[in-house]
C-alpha positions, -999 to 999 in steps of 0.1 A, spaced: 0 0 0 8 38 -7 10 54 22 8 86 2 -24 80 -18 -39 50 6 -58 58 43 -48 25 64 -81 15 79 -63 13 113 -59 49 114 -97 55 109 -105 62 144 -73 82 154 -80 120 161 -41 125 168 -42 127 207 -15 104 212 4 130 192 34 135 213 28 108 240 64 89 251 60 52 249 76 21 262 82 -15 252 61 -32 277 57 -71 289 20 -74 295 14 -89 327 -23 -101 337 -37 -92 371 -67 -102 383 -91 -79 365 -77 -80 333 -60 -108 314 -55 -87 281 -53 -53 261 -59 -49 228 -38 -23 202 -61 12 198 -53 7 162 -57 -26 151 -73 -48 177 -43 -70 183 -49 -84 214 -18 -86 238 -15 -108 268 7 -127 285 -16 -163 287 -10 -186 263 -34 -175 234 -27 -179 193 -18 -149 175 -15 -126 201 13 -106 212 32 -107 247 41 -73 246 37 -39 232 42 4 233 26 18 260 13 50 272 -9 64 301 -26 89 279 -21 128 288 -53 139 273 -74 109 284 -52 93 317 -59 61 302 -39 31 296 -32 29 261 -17 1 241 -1 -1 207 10 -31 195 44 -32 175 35 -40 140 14 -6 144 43 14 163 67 7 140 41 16 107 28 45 124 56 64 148 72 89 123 35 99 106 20 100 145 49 117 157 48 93 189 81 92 208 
């Protein structure tokens, strides 16, 4: 795909407030509430249990805008971090 001439579906719901945000590399670790994440972009899920096709780890952010958690998983960091201008 173009990234030029081609809108990547993933980017569809991003208004740019992550714009800026400093992000880590990031073992997910389960805890008794929550035994996954998911990427904001592509749905990716990331977890640490033992799950096909997901991800152990990813970027992540608490959100300055929204004080959320927010996870990015690394196919979409590494497509997206010099047109998001993520750190």
């Amino acid at each position: 795909m173009d990234k030029t001439t081609d809108k990547d579906w993933r980017l569809d719901p991003y208004d740019g407030f992550l714009n800026g945000e400093t992000f880590c590399l990031k073992k997910f670790t389960s805890y008794a509430t929550n035994d996954h994440e998911h990427c904001y972009f592509c749905w990716q899920k990331i977890t640490d249990l033992p799950i096909e096709n997901s991800d152990t780890e990813g970027y992540f952010t608490i959100s300055s805008e929204t004080k959320q958690g927010i996870w990015i998983c690394k196919e979409c960091f590494n497509d997206f971090e010099s047109s998001l201008i993520l750190n």
